[in-house]
C-alpha positions in Angstrom: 0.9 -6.4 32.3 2.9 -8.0 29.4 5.9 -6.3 30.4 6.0 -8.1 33.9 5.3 -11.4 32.5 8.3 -11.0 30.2 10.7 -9.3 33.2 8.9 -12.6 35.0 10.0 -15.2 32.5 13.0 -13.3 31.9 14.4 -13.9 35.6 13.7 -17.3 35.2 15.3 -17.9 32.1 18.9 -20.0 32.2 21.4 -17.9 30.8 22.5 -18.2 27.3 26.3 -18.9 26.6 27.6 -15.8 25.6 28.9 -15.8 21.9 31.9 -13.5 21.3 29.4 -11.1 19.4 26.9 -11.1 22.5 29.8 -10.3 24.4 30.7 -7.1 22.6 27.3 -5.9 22.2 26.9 -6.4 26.1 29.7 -4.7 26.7 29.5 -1.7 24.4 26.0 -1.5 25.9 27.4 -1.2 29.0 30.4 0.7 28.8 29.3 3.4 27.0 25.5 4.0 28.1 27.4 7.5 29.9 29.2 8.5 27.2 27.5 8.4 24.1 29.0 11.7 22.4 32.3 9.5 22.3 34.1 7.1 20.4 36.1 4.9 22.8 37.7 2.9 20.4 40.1 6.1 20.1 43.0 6.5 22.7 43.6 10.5 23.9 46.1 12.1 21.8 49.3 12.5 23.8 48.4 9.6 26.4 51.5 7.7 27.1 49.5 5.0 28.6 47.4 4.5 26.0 43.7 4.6 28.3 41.2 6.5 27.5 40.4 9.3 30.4 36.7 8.4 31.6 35.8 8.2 35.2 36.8 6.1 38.0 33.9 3.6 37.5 35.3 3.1 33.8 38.6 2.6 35.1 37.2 0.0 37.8 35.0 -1.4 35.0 36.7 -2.1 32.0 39.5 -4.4 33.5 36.8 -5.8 36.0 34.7 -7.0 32.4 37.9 -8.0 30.6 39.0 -10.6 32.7 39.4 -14.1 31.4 37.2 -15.4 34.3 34.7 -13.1 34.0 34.2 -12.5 29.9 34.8 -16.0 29.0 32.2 -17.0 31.2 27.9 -16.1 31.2 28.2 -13.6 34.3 28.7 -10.9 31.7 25.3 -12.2 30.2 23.5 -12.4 33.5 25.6 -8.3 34.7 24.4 -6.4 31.7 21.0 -8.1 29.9 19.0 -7.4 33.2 20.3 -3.7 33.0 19.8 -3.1 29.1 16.4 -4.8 29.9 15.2 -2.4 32.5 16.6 0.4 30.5 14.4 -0.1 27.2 11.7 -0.9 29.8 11.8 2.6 31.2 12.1 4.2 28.3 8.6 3.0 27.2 7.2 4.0 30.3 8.5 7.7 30.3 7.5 8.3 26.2 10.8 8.0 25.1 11.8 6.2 21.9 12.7 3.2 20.7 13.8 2.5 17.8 12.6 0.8 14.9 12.4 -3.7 15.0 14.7 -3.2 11.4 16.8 -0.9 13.2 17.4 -3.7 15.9 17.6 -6.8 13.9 20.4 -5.0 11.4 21.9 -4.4 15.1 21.8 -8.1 15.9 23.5 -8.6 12.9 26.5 -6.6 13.6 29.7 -8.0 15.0 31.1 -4.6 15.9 27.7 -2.8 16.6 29.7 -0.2 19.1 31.7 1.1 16.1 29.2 1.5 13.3 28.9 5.2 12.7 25.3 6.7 12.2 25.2 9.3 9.5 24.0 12.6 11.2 21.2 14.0 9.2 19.3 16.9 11.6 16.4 15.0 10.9 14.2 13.8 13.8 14.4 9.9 15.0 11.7 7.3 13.7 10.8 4.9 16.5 8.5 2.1 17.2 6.9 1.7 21.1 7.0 -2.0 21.0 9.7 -4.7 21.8 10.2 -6.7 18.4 9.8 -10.1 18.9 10.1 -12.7 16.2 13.4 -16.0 16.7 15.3 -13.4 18.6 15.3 -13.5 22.8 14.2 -10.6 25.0 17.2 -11.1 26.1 19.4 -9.8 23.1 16.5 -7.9 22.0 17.3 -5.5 25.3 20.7 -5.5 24.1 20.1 -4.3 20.6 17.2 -1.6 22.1 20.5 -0.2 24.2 22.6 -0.2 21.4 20.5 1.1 18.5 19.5 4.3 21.2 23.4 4.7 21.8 24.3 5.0 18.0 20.8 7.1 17.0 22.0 9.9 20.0 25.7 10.0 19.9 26.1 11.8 16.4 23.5 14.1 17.5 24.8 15.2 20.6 28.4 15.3 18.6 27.7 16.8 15.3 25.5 19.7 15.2 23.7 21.3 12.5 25.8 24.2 11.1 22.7 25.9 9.5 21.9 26.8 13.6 23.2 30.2 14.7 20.6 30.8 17.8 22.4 31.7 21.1 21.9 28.5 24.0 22.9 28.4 27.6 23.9 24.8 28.0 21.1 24.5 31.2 18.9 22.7 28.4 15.4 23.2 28.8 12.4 21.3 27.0 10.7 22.5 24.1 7.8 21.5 22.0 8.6 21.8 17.8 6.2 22.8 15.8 4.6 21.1 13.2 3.3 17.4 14.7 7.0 16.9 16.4 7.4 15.3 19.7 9.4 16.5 22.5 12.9 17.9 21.6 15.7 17.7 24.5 16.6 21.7 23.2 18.1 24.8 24.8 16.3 27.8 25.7 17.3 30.9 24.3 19.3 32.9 26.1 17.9 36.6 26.7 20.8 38.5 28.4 24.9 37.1 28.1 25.9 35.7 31.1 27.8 37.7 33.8 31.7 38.4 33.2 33.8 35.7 34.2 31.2 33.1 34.1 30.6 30.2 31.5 27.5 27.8 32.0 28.7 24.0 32.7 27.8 21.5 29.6 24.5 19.3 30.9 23.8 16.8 27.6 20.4 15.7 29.1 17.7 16.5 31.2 16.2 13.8 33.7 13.7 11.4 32.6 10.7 12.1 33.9 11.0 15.6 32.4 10.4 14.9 29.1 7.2 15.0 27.7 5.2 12.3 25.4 4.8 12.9 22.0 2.0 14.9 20.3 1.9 12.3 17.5 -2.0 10.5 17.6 -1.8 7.3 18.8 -2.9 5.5 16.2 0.2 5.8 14.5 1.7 4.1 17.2 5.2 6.5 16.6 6.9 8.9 18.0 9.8 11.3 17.5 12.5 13.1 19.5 14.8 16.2 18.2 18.0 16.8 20.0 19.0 20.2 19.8 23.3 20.4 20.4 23.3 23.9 19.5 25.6 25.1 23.0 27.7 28.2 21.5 27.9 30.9 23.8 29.5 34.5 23.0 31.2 36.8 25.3 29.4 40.3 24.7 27.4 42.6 26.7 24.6 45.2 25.7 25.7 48.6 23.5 27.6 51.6 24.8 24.8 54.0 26.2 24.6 57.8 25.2 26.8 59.7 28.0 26.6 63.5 29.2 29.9 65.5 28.8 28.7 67.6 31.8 28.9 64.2 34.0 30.9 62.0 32.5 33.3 63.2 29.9 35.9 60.8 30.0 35.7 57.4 27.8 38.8 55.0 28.3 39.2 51.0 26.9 41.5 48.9 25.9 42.9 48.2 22.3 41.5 45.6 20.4 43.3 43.6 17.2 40.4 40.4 17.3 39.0 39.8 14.5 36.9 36.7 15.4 33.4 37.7 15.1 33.3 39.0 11.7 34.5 35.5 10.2 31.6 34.0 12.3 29.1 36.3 11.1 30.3 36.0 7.5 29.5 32.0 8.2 26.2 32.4 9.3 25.1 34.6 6.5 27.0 32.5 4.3 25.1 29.7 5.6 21.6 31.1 5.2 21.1 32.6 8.5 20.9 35.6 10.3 24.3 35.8 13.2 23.1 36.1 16.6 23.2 39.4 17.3 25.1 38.2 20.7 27.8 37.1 18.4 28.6 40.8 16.9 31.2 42.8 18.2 31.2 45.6 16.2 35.0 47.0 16.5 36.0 43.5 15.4 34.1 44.0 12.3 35.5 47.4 11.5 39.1 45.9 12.7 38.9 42.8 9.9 39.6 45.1 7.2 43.3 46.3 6.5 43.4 50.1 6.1 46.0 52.3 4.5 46.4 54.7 7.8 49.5 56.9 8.0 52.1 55.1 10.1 54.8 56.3 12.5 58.0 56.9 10.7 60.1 55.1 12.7 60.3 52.4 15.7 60.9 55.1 18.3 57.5 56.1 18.6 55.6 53.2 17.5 51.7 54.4 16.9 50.6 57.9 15.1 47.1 58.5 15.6 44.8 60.1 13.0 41.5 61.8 13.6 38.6 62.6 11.5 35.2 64.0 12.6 32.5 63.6 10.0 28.6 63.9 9.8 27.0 60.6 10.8 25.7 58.7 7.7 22.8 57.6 9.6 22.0 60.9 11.4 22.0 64.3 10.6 22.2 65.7 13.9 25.3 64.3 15.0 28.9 63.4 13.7 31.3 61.1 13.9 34.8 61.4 15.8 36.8 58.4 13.8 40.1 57.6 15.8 42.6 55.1 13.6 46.0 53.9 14.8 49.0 52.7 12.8 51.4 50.6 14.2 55.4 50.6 12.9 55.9 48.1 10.5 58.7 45.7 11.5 61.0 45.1 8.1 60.7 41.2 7.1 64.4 41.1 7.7 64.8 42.3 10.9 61.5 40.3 12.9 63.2 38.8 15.8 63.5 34.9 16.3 60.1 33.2 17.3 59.8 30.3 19.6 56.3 28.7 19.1 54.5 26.3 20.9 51.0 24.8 18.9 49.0 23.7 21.9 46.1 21.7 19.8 42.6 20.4 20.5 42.3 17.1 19.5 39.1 15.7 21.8 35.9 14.0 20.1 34.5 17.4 19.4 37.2 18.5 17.0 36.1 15.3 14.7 34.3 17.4 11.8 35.5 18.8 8.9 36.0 22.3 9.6 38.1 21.5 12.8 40.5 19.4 13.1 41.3 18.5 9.2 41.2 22.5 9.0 43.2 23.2 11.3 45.8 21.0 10.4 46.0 22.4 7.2 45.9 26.1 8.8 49.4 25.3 10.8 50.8 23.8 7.8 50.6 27.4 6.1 51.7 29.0 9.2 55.1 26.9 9.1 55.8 27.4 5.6 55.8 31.3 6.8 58.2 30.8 9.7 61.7 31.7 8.9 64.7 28.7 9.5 65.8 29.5 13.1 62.8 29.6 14.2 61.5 26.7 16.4 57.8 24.8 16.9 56.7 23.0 19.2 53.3 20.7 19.4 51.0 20.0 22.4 47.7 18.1 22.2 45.1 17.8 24.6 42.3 15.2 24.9 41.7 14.2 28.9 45.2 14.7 29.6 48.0 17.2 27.4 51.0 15.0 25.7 53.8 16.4 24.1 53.6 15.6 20.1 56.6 17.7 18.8 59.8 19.0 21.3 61.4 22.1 20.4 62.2 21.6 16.7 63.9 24.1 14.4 62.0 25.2 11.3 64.6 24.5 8.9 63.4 20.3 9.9 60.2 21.3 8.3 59.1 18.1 7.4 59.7 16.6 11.0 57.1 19.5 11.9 55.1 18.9 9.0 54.5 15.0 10.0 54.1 15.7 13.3 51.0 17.7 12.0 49.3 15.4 9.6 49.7 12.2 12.3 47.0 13.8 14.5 43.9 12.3 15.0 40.8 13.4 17.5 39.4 11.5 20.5 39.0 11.7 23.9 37.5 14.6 26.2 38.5 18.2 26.4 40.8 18.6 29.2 42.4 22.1 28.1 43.7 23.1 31.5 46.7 20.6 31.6 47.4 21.5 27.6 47.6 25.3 28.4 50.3 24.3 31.3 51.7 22.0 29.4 52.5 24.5 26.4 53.5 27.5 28.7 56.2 25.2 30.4 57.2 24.0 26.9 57.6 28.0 25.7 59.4 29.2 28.9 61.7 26.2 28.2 62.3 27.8 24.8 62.1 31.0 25.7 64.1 33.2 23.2 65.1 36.5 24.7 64.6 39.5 22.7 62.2 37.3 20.6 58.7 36.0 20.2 57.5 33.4 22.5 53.7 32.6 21.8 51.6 29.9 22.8 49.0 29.2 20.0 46.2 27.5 21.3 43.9 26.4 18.3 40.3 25.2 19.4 36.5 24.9 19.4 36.4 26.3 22.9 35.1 23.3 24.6 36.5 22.4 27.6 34.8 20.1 30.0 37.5 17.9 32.1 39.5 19.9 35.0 39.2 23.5 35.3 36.9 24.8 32.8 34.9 27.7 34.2 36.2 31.5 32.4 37.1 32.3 36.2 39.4 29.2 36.8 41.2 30.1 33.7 41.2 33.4 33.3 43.5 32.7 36.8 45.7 30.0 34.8 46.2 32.5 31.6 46.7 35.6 34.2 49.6 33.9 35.7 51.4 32.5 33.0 51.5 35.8 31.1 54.2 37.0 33.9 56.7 34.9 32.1 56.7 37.5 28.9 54.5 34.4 26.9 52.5 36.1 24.3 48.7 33.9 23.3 46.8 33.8 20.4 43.7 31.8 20.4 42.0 30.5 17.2 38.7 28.9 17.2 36.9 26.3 14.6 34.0 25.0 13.7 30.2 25.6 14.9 27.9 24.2 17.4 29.9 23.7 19.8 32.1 27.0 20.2 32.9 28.7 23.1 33.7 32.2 22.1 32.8 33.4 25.6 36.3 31.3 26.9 38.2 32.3 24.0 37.7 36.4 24.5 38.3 35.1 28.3 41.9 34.1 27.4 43.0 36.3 24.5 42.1 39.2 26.8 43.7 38.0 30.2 46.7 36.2 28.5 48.4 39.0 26.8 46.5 37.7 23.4 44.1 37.9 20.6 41.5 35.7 19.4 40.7 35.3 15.5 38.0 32.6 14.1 38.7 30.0 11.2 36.4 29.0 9.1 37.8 28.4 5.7 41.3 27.8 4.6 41.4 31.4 3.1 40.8 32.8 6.7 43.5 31.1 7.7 45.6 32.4 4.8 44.3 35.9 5.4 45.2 35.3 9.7 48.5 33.2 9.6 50.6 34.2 6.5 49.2 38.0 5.1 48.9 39.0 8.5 51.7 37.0 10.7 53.8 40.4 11.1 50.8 41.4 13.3 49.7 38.3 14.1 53.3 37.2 15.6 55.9 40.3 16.5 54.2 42.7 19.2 55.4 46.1 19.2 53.0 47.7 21.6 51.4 45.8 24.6 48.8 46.9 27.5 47.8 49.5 24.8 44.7 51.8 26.4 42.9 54.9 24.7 41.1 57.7 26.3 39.2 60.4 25.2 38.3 63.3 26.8 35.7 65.5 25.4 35.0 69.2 25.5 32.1 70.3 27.4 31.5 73.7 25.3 31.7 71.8 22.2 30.2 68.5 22.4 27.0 67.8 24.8 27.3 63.5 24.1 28.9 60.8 23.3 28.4 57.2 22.3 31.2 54.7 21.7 30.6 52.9 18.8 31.8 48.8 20.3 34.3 48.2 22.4 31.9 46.7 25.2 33.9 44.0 26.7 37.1 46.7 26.7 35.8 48.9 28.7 38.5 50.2 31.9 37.7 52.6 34.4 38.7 56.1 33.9 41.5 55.3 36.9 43.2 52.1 35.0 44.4 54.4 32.2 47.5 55.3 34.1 47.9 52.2 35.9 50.5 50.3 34.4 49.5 47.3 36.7 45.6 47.1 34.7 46.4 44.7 31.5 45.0 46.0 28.3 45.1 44.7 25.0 48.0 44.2 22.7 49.3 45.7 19.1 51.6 43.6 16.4 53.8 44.8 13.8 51.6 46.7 11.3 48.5 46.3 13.0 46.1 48.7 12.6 43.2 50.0 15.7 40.3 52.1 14.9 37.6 53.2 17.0 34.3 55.4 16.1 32.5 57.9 18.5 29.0 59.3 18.0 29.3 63.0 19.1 26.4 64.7 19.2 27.6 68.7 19.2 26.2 71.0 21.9 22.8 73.1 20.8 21.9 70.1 18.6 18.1 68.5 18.7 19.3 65.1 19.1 20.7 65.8 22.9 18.7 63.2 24.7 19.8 64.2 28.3 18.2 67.3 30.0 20.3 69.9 31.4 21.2 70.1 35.0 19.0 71.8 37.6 21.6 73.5 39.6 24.0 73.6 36.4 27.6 72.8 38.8 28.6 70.1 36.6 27.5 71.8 33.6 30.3 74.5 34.3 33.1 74.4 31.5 36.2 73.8 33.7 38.9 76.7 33.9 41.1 74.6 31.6 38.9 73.7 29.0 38.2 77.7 28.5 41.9 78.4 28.4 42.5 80.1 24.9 45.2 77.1 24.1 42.2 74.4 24.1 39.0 76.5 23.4 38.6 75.3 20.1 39.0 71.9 20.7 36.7 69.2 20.5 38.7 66.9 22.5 41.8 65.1 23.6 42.5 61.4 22.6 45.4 59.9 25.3 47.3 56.7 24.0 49.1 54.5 26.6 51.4 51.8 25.8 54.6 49.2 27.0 57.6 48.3 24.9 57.6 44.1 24.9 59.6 43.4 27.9 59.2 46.7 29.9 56.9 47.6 32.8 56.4 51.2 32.2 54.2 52.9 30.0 54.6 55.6 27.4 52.0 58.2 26.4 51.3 59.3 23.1 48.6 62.7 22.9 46.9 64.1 19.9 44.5 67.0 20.2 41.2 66.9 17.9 40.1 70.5 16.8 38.2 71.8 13.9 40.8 71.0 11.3 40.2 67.6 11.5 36.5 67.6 10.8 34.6 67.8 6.9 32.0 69.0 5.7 30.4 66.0 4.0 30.6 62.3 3.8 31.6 61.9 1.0 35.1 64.3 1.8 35.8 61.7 3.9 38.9 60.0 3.3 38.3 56.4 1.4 39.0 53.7 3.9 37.2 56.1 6.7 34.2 55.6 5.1 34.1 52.4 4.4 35.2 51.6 8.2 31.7 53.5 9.4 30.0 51.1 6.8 30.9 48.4 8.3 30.7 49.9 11.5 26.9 50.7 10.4 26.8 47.2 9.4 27.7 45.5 12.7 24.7 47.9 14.6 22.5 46.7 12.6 23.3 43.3 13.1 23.2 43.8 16.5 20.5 45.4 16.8 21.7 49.1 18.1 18.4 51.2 18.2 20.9 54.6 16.4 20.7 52.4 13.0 17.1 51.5 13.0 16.0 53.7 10.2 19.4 53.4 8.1 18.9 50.4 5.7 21.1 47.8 4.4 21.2 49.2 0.9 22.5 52.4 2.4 24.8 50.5 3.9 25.9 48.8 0.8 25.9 51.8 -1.3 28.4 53.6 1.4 30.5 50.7 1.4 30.4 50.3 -2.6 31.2 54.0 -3.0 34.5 53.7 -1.1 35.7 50.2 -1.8 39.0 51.5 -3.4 41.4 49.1 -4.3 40.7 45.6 -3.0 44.1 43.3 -3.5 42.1 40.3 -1.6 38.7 40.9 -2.3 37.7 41.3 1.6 36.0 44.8 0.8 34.0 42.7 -1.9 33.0 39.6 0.3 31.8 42.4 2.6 29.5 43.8 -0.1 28.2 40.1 -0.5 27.1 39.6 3.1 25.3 43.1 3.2 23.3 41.9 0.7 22.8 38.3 2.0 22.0 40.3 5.3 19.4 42.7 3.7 17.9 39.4 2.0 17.8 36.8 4.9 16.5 39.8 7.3 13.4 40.3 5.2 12.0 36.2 5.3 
C-alpha cells in the first residue's frame, strides 16, 4: 500500500531540473541495466570507429540520449526515473535485494557513479528491503537503487573466484547454499560432458520470478544473494573401456602434443582444490614432461618408435605396453623462416591479472626467441577484430614490443572475425617453405557472432587448407572454455597448451618453441594391433577425444594431430595377457571370432604381441608415410623397477591422471604409491617439472582426504 502511494505521488510530481550529475546517473542507469559484466567507458580494441559493439537498441539509444535537446533538457529525468523506479519496485516484490541506504547515499554522492569499481570479494551481498528515505527524492533514490545493484553484480558476474574448480553448464539453475544463505543465481553441476561439437550458450541470469526469497528470519529484515560465475566447461568424454582381442583387436587415434590440462590441474591443486576430474586428460599429463627417448638419426625418417611392455604397478595381473615417439630435432640454425600472426583476446573478460597482463608478458618472451627475419603480426578482438601490428620484421623488436604493452581490454568477445582476420593476415605473409602459424591466445569465451564448437570448428576446418598452422593458448579461470579450445587446436591443424604463470609460459614459448613452432610430422595417427594368442584385452590408457575409426588410419583425407621439432608422443596400453584372472570378458559361445587368424599363427609373427602402425605427412604434402615396429618378447621386463627411468615415471603420472579422474583400474593404488614410483625414477630434473609433479601428488593425496 505505501508503495502505490509513493508511485501515486511520484506521477504527480513536477520534474526536477536535471543537474549534470543526475544526468549521468540516469543515464548510466539506463544504458547499462543489460550489460552489467561491462565497462563501457572502454572502446573495443581495434575499432576504428571508436563505438563500443552493443546492440542495435544501444546504438539507437546512446545518440538518441546525447542530444543537446534531449540531455539538456528534464525529458531524460521524466524517460529513465519512472523506469529505475519500477525496477527497484520489482525487485522488492520478487525477494530480490536491495542494497544498503549507506550504499545508496555514498551513490548519491558520486559524480561518476557508473565508473566506480566494486572490489570483488566472493562474499555474499548485504542488502536492506526498504527504500531509504531521509532529504533525498524517491525520485533519485530509484536512481541510486539501479545503480548501487549495477555495481554490486557486475564484478561478480566478471571476476570469478579462482579457488572454484566445479564443472558448470552455463544453463544456470537455482540453488539454495547452505548455512542461513539466501538464494544464489548458481550453475548446476554438470554430470556427463556435453555431446561432441557442442558448447552451451552463456545465459548470465535466470528470470525473475524464479528466484526464490531468502531463508534469513524476517526479523532481521535482510537478505543475501550469491552469484555463482563459475561457467568453465572441458572437452572430455568418459575412459577407454576394456576391449576383447577376439572382437575388436584393433586400436587406432590420433597424436597428441597438448599439454593444457596438466597446467590447469597443477592450478587447482595449487589453489587448494581438487581439479574436476572432467578437466583431466590423462595423455596430456604424461605428454607435459620432456623425456629422453631415442630419436631418429636423421630427417629422412622423422619418428623412431620405442616399446616397452612392463608389469602394471597397480595390478599384478596385467602389464603395460608403453609406446613413446621421438621426433627429429631441427638444428637451431637451420629452422626455417616463421611468419606469425598473434591474434589476441582483449574483451572485458580478459581484465584480471592472469590474462591479459600475463599474456602480454608471455608474447614478450616469445619475441625475444624469434630469430631477425622473422615477422609478427598482431590482431585483437573485442566485438569486432582490428589490426594492431602489420607484418613487422623481428629485427624492429621494439615496434613489436610497444605494440604489445599498448593493449588494453574491453568490449565483448567476438572471436570469429579475429580468427578471419588473422588467417587473411598469415596467407598475406605466407612464407613458403616456412612456418605460418596463427597464435590465438585466449580465455575461450566467445559470445558475439559465431560461437558454437560446430560453427567454428567449420571456420578453423577451412582455413587450415591454406598450409596455416594454430596454436591455441588459454588464461585465466572461471571463465575458460577448454571445450572450444580442444575444438580448434584439433580441427585447425594445432595444439592447445594452458598458461597460468609466467614460468609456463617460459617452459611453452622459449624451452619448447622448436616443438612448439617448426612441424615436422602432421596428420600423425597410431594403430595397434594386438595378437589374439597372446593378449586376451586391452585398455588404452587416455586418448579419448582422439579416438579415429579403425578405417581413417589410411585415409589421408581424416585430419589427425600434429608433431614439432623434437616433440615427443607417448601412449600406454593396459594388456591383460591371455589365461590371466583379470580377463573380464567371457569367451565366445560358438568361438569363430576367437579363431587366431592364419597370419597371426605364421611362424614370422607367432611370438609377437603386437604390431604398432605410425602414419604421417611431410608439411606441405598430401600423402602419408608409414612407419611399423613389431612388439615381441624382447621388449618386455621382468620387473618395474627394470624399467627404463623416464618409462616409469611416465606410468606415474599416467597413474596419477586416473586417479584424478576417477578411472575405477586405480582405485586401490594410492597416492603415496604414486609418489614413491615417481620419486624413485625422477632422474635428473634440469627445470624442476619432475619435482613440481611430486608436489601436487602430495597436495592431491592431502586435499582428497578433507
Amino acid at each position: 500500500m505505501t508503495v502505490d502511494k509513493e508511485l501515486d505521488k511520484l506521477s504527480r510530481l513536477t520534474p526536477p531540473a536535471a543537474t549534470p550529475e543526475a544526468r549521468t546517473r540516469a543515464l548510466a542507469a539506463a544504458m547499462q541495466a543489460f550489460d552489467t559484466a561491462e565497462n563501457n567507458a572502454t572502446a573495443a580494441q581495434g575499432n576504428a570507429k571508436g563505438w563500443r559493439q552493443s546492440s542495435i537498441i544501444n546504438w539507437i539509444w546512446s545518440p538518441a540520449m546525447n542530444k543537446k535537446f534531449l540531455a539538456g533538457s528534464a525529458l531524460a529525468t521524466l524517460l529513465v526515473i519512472p523506469a529505475a523506479g519500477y525496477l527497484a519496485i520489482e525487485l522488492t516484490r520478487n525477494g530480490l535485494p536491495i542494497i544498503d541506504q549507506t550504499e545508496i547515499a555514498g551513490n548519491l554522492s558520486k559524480s561518476e557513479a557508473s565508473k566506480q569499481p566494486a572490489a570483488t570479494t566472493g562474499q555474499p551481498v548485504a542488502v536492506a528491503p526498504q527504500i531509504p528515505a531521509g532529504n533525498v527524492s524517491l525520485a533519485e533514490q530509484s536512481v541510486a537503487v539501479a545503480q548501487a545493484l549495477q555495481d554490486k553484480e557486475a564484478p561478480a558476474l566478471a571476476k570469478p573466484d579462482a579457488s572454484q574448480t566445479s564443472e558448470y553448464d552455463a544453463n544456470a539453475a537455482l540453488t539454495n547454499k547452505p548455512e542461513g544463505s539466501a538464494a544464489a543465481l548458481g550453475a548446476t553441476k554438470r554430470a556427463a560432458p556435453a555431446a561432441p561439437g557442442i558448447v552451451p550458450q552463456r545465459q548470465f541470469a535466470e528470470p525473475m520470478a524464479a528466484i526464490a526469497p531468502s531463508p534469513v528470519p524476517p526479523a532481521e529484515g535482510r537478505m543475501q544473494m550469491q552469484l555463482d560465475p563459475n561457467r568453465e566447461r572441458f572437452a572430455n568424454a568418459a575412459a577407454n573401456p576394456i576391449k576383447s582381442v577376439a572382437t575388436d583387436p584393433v586400436s587406432t587415434f590420433s597424436a597428441d602434443v597438448d599439454s593444457a590440462s596438466y597446467a590447469f590441474v597443477r592450478r587447482s591443486l595449487t589453489g587448494g582444490a581438487m581439479p574436476d576430474p572432467l578437466s583431466v586428460r590423462v595423455e596430456e599429463m604424461i605428454n607435459y614432461f620432456p623425456y629422453d627417448w631415442p630419436g631418429p638419426n636423421n630427417a629422412d625418417q622423422p619418428f623412431k618408435a620405442t616399446v616397452t611392455v612392463m608389469p602394471t604397478p597397480w595390478n599384478r595381473d596385467t602389464e603395460l605396453m608403453h609406446v613413446a615417439i621421438k621426433g627429429y630435432d631441427i638444428a637451431p640454425a637451420t629452422t626455417p623462416r616463421a611468419n606469425l600472426v598473434f591474434l589476441i583476446d582483449v574483451s572485458g573478460s580478459m581484465d584480471e591479472p592472469d590474462k591479459l597482463p600475463l599474456l602480454k608478458s608471455a608474447f614478450r618472451l616469445m619475441v625475444n626467441r624469434l630469430k631477425a627475419d622473422d615477422t609478427v603480426s598482431i590482431v585483437t578482438y573485442a566485438g569486432n577484430a582490428g589490426t594492431v601490428l602489420a607484418p613487422t620484421r623481428v629485427a624492429e623488436k621494439s615496434k613489436i614490443l610497444s605494440a604489445i604493452d599498448r593493449l588494453e581490454p574491453g568490449g565483448s568477445t567476438g572471436g570469429a572475425e579475429g580468427i578471419e582476420a588473422a588467417y587473411d593476415l598469415a596467407k598475406q605473409g605466407f612464407v613458403k617453405d616456412g612456418v605460418n602459424r596463427v597464435m590465438l591466445a585466449t580465455d575461450g569465451d566467445f559470445n558475439v557472432g559465431p560461437s558454437s564448437d560446430g560453427d567454428l570448428k567449420r571456420i578453423i576446418e577451412e582455413k587450415r587448407k591454406d598450409g596455416i598452422f594454430l596454436t591455441v593458448l588459454g588464461f585465466g579461470r572461471g571463465n575458460l572454455n577448454d571445450s572450444l579450445m580442444q575444438t580448434l587446436a584439433q580441427n585447425g591443424n594445432g595444439s592447445a597448451a594452458y598458461i597460468d604463470t609466467l614460468a609456463e609460459a617460459q617452459k611453452t614459448l622459449v624451452e619448447e618453441a622448436g616443438s612448439t613452432l617448426f612441424p615436422i610430422g602432421s596428420d600423425v595417427k597410431f594403430q595397434v594391433e594386438f595378437n589374439p594368442e597372446r593378449i586376451a584385452e586391452y585398455r588404452l590408457i587416455g586418448y579419448e577425444t582422439r579416438a579415429l575409426n579403425r578405417e581413417d588410419f589410411n585415409n589421408d583425407r581424416v585430419d589427425a594431430g600434429d608433431i614439432g621439432s623434437g616433440h615427443s608422443v607417448t601412449a600406454i596400453y593396459e594388456i591383460t595377457p591371455k589365461g590371466s584372472p583379470a580377463v573380464m570378458n567371457d569367451d565366445l559361445r560358438y568361438g569363430a571370432a576367437d579363431k587366431v587368424p592364419a597370419e597371426a599363427s605364421d611362424s614370422a609373427h607367432h611370438g609377437e604381441l603386437a604390431f604398432v602402425k605410425m602414419r604421417y605427412k611431410r608439411p606441405g604434402e598430401d600423402k602419408s608415410a608409414l612407419i611399423t615396429t613389431p612388439v615381441n618378447d624382447g621388449n618386455a621386463v621382468a620387473t618395474v623397477d627394470a624399467a627404463p627411468q623416464d618409462v616409469r615415471f611416465s606410468v606415474a603420472v599416467a597413474a596419477f591422471g586416473q586417479k584424478l579422474s576417477h578411472v575405477a583400474a586405480v582405485d586401490t593404488y594410492s597416492y603415496q604409491a604414486i609418489a614413491d614410483l615417481a620419486a624413485a625414477s625422477r632422474g635428473t630434473d634440469t627445470f624442476g617439472y619432475r619435482s613440481d609433479f611430486l608436489g601436487l601428488v602430495r597436495l592431491a593425496d592431502g586435499l582428497s582426504q578433507r
